[in-house]
mmCIF file as Biopython writes it, N, C-alpha, C and O atoms, coordinates in Angstrom:
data_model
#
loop_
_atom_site.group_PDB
_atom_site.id
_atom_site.type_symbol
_atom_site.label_atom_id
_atom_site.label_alt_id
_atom_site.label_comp_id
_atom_site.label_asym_id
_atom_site.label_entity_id
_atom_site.label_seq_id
_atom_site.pdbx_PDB_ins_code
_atom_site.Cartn_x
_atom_site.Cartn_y
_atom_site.Cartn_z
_atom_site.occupancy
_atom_site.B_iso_or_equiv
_atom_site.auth_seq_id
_atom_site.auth_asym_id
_atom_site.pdbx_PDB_model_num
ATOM 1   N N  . UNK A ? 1  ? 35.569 -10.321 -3.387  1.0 0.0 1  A 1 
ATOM 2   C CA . UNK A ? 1  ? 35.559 -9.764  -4.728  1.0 0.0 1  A 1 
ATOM 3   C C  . UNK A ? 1  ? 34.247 -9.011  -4.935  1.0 0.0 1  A 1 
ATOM 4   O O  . UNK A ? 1  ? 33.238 -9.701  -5.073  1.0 0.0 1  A 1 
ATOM 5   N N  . UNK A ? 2  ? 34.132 -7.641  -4.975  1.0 0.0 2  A 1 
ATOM 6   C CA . UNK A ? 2  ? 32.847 -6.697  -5.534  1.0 0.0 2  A 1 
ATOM 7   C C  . UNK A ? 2  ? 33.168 -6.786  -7.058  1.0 0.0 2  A 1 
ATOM 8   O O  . UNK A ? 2  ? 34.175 -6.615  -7.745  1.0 0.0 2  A 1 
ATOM 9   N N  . UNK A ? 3  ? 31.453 -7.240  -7.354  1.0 0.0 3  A 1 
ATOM 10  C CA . UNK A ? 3  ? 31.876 -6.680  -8.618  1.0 0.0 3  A 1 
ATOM 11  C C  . UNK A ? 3  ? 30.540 -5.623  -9.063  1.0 0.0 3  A 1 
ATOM 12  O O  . UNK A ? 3  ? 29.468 -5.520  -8.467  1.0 0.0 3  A 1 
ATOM 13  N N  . UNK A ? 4  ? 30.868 -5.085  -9.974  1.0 0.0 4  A 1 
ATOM 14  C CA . UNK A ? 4  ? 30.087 -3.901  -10.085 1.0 0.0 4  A 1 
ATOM 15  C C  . UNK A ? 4  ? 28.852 -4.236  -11.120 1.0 0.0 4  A 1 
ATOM 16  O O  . UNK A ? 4  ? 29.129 -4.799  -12.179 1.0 0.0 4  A 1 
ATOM 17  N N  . UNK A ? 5  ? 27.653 -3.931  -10.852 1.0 0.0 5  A 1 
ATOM 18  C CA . UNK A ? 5  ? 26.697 -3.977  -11.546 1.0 0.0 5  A 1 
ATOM 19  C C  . UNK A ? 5  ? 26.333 -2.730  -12.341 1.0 0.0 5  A 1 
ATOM 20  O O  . UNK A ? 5  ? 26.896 -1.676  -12.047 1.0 0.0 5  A 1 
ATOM 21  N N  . UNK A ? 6  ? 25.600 -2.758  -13.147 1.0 0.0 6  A 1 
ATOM 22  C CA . UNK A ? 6  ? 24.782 -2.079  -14.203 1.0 0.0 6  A 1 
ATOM 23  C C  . UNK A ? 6  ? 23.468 -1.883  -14.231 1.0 0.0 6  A 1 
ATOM 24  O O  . UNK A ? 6  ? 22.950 -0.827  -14.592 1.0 0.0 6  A 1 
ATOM 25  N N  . UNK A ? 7  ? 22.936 -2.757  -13.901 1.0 0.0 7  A 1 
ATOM 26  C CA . UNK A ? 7  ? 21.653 -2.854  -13.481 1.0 0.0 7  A 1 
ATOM 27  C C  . UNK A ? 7  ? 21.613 -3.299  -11.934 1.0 0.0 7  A 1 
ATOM 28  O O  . UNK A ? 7  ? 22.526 -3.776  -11.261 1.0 0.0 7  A 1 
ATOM 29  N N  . UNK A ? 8  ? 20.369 -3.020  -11.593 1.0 0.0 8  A 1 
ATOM 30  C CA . UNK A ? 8  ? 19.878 -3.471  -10.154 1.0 0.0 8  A 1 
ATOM 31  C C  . UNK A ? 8  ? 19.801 -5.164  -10.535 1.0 0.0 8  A 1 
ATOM 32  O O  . UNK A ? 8  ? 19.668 -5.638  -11.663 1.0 0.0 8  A 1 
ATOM 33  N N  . UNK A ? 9  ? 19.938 -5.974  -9.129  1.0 0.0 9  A 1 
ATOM 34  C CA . UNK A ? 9  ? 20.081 -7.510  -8.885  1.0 0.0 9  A 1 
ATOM 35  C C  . UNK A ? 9  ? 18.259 -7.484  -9.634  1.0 0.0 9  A 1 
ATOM 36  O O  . UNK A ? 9  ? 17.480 -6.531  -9.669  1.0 0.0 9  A 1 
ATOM 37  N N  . UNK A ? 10 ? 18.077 -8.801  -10.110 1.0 0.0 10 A 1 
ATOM 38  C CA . UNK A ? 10 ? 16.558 -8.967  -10.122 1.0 0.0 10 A 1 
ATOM 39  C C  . UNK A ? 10 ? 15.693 -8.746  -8.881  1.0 0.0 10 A 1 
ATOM 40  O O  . UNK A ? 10 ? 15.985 -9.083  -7.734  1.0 0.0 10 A 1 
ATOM 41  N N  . UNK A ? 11 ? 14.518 -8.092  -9.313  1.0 0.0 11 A 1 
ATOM 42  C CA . UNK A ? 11 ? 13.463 -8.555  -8.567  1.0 0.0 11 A 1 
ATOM 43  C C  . UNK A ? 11 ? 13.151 -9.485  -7.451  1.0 0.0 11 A 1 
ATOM 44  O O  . UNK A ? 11 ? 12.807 -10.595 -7.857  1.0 0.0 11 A 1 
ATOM 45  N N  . UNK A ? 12 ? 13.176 -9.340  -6.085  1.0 0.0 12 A 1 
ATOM 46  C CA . UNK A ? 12 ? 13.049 -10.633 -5.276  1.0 0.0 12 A 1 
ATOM 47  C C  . UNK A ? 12 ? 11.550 -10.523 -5.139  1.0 0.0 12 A 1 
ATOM 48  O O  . UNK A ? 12 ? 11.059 -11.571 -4.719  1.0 0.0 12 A 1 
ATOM 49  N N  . UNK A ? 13 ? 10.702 -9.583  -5.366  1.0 0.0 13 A 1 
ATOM 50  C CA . UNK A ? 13 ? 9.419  -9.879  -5.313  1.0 0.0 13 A 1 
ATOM 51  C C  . UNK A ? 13 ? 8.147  -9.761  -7.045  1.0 0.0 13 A 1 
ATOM 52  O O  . UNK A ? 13 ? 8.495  -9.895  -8.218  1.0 0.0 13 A 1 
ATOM 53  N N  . UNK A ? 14 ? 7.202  -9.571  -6.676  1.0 0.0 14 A 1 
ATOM 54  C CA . UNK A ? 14 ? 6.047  -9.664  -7.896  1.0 0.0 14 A 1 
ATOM 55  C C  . UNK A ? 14 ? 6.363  -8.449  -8.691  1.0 0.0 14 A 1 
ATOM 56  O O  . UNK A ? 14 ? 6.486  -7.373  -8.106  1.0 0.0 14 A 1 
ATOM 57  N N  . UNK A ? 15 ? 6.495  -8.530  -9.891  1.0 0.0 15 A 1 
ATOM 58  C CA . UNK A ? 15 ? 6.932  -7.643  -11.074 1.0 0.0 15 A 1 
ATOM 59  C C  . UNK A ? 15 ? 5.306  -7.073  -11.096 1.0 0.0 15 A 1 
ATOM 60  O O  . UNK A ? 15 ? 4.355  -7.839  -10.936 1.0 0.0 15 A 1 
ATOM 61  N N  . UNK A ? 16 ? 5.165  -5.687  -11.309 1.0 0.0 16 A 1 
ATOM 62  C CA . UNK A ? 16 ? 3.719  -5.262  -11.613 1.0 0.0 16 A 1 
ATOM 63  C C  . UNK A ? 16 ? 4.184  -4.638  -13.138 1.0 0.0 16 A 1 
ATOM 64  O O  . UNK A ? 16 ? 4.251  -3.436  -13.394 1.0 0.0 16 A 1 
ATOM 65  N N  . UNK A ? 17 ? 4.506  -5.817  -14.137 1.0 0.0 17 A 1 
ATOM 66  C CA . UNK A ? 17 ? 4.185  -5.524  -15.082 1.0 0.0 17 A 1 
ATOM 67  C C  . UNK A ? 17 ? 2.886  -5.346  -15.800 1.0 0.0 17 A 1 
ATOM 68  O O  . UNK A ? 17 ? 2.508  -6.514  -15.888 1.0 0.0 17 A 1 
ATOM 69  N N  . UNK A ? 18 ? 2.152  -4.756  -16.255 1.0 0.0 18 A 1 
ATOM 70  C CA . UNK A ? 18 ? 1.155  -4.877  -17.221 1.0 0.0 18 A 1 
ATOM 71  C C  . UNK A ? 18 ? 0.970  -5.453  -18.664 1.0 0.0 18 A 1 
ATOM 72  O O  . UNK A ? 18 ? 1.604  -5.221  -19.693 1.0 0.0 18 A 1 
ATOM 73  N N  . UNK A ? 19 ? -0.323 -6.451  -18.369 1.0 0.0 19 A 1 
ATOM 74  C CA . UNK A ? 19 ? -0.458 -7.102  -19.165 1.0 0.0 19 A 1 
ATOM 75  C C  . UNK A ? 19 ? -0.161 -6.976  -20.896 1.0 0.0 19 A 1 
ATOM 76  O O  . UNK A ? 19 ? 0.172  -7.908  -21.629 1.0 0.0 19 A 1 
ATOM 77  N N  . UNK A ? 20 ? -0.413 -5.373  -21.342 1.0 0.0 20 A 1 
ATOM 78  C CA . UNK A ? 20 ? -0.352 -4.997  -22.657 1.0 0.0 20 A 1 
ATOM 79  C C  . UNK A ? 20 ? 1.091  -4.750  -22.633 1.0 0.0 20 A 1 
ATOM 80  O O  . UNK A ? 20 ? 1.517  -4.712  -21.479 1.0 0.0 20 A 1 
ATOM 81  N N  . UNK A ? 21 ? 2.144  -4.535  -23.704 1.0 0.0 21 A 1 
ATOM 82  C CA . UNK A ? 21 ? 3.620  -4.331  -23.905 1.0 0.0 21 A 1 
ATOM 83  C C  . UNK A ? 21 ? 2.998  -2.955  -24.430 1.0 0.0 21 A 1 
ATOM 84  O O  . UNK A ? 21 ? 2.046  -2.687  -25.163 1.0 0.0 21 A 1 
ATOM 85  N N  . UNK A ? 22 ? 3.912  -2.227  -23.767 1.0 0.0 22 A 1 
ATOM 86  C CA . UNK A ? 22 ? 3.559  -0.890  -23.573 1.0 0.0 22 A 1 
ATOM 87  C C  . UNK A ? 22 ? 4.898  -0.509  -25.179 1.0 0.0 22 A 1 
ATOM 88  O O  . UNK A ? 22 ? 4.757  0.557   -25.777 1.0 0.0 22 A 1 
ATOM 89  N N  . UNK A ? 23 ? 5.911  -1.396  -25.578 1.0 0.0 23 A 1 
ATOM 90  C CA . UNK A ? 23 ? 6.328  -1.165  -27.070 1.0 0.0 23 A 1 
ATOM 91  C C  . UNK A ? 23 ? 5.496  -1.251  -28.608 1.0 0.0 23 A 1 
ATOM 92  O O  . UNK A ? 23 ? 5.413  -0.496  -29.576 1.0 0.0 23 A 1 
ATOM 93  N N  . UNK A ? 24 ? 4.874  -2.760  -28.214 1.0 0.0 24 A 1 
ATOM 94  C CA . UNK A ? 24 ? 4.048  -2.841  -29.696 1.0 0.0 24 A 1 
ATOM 95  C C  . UNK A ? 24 ? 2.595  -2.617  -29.170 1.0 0.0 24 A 1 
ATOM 96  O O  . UNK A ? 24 ? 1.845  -2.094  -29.994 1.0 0.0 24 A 1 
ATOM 97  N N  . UNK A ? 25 ? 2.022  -2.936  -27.871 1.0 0.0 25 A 1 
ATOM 98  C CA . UNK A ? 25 ? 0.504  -2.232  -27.472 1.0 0.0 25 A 1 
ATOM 99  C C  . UNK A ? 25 ? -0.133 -3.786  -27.567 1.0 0.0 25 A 1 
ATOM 100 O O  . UNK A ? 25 ? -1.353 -3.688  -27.432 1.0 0.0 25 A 1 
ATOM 101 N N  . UNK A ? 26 ? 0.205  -4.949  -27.723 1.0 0.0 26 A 1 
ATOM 102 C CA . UNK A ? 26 ? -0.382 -6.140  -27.830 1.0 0.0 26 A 1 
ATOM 103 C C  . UNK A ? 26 ? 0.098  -6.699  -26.557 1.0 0.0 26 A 1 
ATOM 104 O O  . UNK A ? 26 ? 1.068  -6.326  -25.897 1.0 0.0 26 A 1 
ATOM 105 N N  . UNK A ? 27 ? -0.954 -7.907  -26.248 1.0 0.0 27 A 1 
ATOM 106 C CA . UNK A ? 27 ? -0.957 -8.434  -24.893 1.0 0.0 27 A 1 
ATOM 107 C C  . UNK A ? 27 ? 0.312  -9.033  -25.116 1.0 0.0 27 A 1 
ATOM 108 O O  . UNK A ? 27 ? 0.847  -9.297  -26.193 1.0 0.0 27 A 1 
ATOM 109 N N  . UNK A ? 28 ? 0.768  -9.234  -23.834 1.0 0.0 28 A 1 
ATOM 110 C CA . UNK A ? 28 ? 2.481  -9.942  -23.428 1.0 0.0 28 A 1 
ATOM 111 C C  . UNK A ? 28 ? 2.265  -11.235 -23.668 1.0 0.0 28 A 1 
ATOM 112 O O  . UNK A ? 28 ? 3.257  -11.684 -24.243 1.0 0.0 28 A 1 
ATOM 113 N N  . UNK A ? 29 ? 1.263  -12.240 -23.468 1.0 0.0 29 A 1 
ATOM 114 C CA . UNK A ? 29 ? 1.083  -13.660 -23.404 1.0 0.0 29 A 1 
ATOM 115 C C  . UNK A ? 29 ? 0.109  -14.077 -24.546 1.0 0.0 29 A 1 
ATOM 116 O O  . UNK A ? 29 ? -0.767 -14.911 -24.312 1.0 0.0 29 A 1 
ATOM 117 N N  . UNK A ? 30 ? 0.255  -13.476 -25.859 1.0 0.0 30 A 1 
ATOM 118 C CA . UNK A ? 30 ? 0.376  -13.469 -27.007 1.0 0.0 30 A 1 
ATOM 119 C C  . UNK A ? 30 ? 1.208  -14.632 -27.834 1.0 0.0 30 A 1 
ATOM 120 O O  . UNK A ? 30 ? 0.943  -15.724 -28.336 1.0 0.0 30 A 1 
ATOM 121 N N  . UNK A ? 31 ? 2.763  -13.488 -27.642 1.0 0.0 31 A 1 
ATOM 122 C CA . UNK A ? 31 ? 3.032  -13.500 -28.096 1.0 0.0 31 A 1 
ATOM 123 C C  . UNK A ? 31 ? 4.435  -13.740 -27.412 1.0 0.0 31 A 1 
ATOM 124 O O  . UNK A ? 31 ? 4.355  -13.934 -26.199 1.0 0.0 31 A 1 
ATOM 125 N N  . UNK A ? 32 ? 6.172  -13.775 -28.154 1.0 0.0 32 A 1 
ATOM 126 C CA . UNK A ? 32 ? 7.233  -13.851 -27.614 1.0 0.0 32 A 1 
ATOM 127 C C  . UNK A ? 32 ? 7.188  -12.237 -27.879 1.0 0.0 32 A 1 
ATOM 128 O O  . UNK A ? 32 ? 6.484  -11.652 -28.703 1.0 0.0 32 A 1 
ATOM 129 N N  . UNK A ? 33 ? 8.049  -11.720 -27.039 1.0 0.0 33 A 1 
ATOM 130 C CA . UNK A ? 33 ? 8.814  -9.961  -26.758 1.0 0.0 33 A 1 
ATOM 131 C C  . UNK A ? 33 ? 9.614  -10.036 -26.776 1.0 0.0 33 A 1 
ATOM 132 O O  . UNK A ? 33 ? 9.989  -9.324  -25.844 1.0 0.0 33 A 1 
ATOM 133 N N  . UNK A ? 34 ? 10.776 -10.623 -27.401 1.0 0.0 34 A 1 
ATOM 134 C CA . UNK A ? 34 ? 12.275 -10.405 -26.888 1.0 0.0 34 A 1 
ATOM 135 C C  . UNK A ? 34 ? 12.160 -9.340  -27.657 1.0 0.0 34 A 1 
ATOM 136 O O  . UNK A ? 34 ? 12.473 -8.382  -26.951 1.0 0.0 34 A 1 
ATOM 137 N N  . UNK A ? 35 ? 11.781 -8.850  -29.107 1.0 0.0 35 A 1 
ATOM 138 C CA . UNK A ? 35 ? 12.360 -7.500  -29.495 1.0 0.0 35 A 1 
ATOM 139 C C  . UNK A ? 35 ? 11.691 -6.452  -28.335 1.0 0.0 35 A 1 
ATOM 140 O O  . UNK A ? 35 ? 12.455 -5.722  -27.704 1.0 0.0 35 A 1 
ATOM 141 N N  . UNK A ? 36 ? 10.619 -6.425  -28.153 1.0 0.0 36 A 1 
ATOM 142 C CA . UNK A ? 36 ? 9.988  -5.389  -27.364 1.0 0.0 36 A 1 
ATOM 143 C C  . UNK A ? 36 ? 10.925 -5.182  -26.142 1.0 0.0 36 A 1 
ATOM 144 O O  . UNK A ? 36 ? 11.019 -4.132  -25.505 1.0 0.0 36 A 1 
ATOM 145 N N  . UNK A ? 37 ? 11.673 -6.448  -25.882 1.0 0.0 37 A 1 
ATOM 146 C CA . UNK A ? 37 ? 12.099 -6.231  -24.477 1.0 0.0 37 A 1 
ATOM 147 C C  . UNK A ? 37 ? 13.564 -5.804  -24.647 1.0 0.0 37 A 1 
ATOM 148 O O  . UNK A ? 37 ? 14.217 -5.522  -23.642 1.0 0.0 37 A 1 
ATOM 149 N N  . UNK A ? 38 ? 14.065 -5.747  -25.763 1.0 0.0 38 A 1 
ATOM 150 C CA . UNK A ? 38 ? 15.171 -5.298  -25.907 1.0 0.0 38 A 1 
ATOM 151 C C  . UNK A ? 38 ? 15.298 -3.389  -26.434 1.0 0.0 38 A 1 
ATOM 152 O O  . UNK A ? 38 ? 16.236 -2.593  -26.459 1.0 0.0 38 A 1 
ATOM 153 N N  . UNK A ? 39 ? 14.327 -3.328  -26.666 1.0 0.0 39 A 1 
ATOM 154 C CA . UNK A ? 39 ? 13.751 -1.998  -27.163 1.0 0.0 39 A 1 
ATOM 155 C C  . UNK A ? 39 ? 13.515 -1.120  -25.827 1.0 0.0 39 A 1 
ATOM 156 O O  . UNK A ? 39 ? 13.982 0.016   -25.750 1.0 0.0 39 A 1 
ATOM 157 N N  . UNK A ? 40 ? 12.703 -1.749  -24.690 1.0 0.0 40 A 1 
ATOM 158 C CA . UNK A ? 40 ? 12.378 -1.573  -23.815 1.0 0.0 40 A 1 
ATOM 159 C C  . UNK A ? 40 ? 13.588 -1.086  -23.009 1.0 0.0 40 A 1 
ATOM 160 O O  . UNK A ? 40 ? 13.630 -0.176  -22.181 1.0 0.0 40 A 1 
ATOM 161 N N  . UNK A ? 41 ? 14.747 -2.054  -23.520 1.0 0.0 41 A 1 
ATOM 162 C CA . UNK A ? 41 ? 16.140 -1.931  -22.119 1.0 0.0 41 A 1 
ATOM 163 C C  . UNK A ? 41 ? 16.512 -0.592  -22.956 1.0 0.0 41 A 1 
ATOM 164 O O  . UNK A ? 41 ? 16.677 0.272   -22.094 1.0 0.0 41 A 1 
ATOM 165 N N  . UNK A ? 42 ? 16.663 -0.177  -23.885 1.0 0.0 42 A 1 
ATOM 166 C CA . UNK A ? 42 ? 17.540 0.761   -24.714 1.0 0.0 42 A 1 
ATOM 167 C C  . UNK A ? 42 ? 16.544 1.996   -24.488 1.0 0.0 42 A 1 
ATOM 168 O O  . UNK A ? 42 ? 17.052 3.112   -24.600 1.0 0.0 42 A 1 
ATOM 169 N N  . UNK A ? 43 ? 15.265 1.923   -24.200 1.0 0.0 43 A 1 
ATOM 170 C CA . UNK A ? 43 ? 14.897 3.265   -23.685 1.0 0.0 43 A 1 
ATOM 171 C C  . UNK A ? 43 ? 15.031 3.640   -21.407 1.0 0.0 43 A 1 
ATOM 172 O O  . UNK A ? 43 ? 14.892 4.722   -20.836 1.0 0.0 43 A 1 
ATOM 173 N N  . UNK A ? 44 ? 15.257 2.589   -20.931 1.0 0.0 44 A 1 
ATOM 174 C CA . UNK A ? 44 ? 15.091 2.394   -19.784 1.0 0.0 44 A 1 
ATOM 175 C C  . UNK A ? 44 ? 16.961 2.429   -18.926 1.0 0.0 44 A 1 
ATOM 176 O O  . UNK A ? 44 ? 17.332 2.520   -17.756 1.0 0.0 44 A 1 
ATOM 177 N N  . UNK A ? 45 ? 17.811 2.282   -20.467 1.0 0.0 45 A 1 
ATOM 178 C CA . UNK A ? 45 ? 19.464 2.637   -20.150 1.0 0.0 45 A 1 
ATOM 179 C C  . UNK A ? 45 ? 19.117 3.849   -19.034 1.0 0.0 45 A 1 
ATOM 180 O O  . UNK A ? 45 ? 18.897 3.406   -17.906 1.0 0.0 45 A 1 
ATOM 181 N N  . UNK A ? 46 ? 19.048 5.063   -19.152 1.0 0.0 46 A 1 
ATOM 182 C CA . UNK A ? 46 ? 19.515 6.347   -19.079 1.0 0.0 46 A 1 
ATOM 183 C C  . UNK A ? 46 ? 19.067 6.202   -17.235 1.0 0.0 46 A 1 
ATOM 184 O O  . UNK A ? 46 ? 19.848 6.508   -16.334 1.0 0.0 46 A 1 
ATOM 185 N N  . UNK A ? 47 ? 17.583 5.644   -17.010 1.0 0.0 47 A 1 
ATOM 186 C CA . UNK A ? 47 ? 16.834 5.742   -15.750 1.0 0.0 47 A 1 
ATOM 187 C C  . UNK A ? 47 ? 17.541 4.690   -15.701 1.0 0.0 47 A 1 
ATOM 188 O O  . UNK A ? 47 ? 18.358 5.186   -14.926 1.0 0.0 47 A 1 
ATOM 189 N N  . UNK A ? 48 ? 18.021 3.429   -15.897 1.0 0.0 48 A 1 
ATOM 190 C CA . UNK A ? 48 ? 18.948 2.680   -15.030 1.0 0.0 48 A 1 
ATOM 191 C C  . UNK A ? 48 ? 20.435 3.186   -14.183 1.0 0.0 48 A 1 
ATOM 192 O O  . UNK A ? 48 ? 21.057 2.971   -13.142 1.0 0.0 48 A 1 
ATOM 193 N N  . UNK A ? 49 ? 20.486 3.950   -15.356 1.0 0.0 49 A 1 
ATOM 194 C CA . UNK A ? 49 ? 22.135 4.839   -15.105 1.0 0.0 49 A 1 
ATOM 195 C C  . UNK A ? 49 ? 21.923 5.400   -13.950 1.0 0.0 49 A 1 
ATOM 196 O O  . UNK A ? 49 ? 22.438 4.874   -12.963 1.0 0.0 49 A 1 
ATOM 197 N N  . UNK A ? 50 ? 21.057 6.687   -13.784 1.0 0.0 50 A 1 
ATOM 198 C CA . UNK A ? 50 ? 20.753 7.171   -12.810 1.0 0.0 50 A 1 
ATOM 199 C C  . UNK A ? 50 ? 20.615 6.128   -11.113 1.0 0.0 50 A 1 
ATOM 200 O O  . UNK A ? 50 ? 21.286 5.990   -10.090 1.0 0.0 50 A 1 
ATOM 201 N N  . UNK A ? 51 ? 19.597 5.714   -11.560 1.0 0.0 51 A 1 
ATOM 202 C CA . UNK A ? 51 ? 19.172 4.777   -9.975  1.0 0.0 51 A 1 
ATOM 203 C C  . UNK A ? 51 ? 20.352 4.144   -9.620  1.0 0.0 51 A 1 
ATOM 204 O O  . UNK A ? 51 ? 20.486 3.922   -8.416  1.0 0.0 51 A 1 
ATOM 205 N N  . UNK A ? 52 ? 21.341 3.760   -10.449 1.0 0.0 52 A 1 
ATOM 206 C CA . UNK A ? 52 ? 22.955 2.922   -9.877  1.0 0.0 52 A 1 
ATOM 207 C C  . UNK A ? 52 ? 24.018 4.200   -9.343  1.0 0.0 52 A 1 
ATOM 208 O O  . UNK A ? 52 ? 24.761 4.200   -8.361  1.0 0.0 52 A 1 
ATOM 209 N N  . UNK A ? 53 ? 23.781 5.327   -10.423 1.0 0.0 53 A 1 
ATOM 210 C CA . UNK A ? 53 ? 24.492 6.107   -9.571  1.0 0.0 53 A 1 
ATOM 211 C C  . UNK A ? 53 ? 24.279 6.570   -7.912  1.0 0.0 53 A 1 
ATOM 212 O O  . UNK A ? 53 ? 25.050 6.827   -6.988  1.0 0.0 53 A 1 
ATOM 213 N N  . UNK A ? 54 ? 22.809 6.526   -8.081  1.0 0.0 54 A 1 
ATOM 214 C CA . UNK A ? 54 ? 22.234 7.106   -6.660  1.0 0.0 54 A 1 
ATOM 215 C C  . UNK A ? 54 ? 22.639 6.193   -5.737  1.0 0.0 54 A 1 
ATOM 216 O O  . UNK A ? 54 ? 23.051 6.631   -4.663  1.0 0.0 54 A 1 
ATOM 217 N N  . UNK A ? 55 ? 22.606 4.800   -5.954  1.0 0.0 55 A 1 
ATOM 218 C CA . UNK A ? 55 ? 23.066 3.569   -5.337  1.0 0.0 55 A 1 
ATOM 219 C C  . UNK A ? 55 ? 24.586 3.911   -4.801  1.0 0.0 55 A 1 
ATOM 220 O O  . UNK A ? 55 ? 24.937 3.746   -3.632  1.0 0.0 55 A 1 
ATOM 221 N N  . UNK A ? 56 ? 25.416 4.410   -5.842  1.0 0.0 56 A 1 
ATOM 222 C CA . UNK A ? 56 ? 26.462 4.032   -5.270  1.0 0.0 56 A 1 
ATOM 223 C C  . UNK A ? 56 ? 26.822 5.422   -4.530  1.0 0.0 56 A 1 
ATOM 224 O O  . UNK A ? 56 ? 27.560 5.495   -3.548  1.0 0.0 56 A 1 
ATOM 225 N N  . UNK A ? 57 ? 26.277 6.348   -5.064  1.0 0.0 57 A 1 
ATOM 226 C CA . UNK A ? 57 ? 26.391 7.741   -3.915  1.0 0.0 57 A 1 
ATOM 227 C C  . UNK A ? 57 ? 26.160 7.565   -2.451  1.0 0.0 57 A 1 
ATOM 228 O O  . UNK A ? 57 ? 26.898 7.937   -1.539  1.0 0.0 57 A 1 
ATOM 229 N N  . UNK A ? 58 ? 24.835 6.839   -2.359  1.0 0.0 58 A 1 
ATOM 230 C CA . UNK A ? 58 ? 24.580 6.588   -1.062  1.0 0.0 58 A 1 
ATOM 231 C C  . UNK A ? 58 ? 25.582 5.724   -0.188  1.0 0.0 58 A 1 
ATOM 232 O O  . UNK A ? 58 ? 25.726 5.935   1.016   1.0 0.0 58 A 1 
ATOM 233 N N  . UNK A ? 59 ? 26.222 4.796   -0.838  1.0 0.0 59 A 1 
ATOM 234 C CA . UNK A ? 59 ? 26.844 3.595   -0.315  1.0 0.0 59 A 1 
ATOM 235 C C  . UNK A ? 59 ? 28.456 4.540   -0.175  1.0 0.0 59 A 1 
ATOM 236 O O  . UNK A ? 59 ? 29.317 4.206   0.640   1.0 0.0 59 A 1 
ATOM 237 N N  . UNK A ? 60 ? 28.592 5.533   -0.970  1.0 0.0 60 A 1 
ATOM 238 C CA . UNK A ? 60 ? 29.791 5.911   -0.350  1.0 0.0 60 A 1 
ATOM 239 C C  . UNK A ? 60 ? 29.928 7.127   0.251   1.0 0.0 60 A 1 
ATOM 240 O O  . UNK A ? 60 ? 30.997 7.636   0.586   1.0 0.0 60 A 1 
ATOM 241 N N  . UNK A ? 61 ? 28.358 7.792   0.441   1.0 0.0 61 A 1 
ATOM 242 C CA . UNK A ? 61 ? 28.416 8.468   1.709   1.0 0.0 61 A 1 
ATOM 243 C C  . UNK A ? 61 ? 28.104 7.802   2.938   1.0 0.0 61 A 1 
ATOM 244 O O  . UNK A ? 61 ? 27.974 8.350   4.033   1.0 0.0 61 A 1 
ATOM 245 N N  . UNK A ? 62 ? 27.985 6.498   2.666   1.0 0.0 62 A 1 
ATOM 246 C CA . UNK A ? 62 ? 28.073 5.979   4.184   1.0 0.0 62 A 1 
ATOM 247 C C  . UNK A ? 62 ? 27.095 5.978   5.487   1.0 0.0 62 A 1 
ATOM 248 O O  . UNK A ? 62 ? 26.073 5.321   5.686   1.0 0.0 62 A 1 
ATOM 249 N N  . UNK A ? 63 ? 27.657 6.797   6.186   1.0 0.0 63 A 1 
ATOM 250 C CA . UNK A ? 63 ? 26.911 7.254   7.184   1.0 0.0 63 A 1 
ATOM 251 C C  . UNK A ? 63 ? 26.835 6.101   8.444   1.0 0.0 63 A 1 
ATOM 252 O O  . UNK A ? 63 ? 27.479 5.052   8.469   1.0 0.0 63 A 1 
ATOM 253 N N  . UNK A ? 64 ? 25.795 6.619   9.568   1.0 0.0 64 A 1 
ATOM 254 C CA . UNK A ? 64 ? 25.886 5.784   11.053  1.0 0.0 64 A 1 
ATOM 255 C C  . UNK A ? 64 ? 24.715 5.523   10.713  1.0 0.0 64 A 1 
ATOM 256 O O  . UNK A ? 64 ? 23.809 6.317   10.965  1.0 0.0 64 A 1 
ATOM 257 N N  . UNK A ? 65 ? 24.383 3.734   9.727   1.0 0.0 65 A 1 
ATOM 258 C CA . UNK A ? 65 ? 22.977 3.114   10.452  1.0 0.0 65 A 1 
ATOM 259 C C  . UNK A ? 65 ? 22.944 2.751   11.689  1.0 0.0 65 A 1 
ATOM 260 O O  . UNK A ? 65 ? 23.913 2.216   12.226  1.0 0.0 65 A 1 
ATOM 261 N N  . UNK A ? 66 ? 21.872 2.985   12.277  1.0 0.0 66 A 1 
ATOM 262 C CA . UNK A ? 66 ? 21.745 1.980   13.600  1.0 0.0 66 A 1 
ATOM 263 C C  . UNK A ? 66 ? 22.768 2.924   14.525  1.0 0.0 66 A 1 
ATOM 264 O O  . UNK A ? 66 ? 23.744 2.393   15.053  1.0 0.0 66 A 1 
ATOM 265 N N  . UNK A ? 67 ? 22.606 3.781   14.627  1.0 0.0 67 A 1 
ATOM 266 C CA . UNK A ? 67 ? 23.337 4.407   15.535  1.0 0.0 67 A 1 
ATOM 267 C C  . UNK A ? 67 ? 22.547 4.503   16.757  1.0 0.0 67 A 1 
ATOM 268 O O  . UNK A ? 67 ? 21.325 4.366   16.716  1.0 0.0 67 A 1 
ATOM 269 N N  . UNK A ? 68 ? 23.305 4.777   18.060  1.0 0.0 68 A 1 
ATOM 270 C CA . UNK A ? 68 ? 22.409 4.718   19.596  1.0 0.0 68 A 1 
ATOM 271 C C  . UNK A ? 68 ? 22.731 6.049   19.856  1.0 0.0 68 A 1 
ATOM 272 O O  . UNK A ? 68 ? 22.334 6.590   20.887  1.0 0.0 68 A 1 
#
């Protein structure tokens, strides 16, 4: 069963987020962000869209990895 994503899987390595929330400009460990971070996803839709399309372009042009 594929199922189709929307976003990329999480992160398997170190997030280089920065410390300040680049929405309200106050440090992240302040405070809670869920609004910031929901604000954050609704400007970051459009560049998600993109990078999944590119994802799946690549995956169905295919091609010979590992070819000899």
């Amino acid at each position: 069963m594929t199922v189709q994503r929307i976003r990329p899987p999480l992160a398997g390595h170190r997030l280089d987020l920065p410390s300040i929330c680049d929405v309200c400009g106050k440090a992240r460990s302040t405070r809670k962000h869920a609004k910031c971070s929901s604000i954050r996803q609704q400007r970051k839709q459009d560049e998600w869209a993109a990078y999944m399309a590119n994802v799946a372009a690549k995956k169905a042009q295919g091609g010979r990895r590992n070819a000899r």
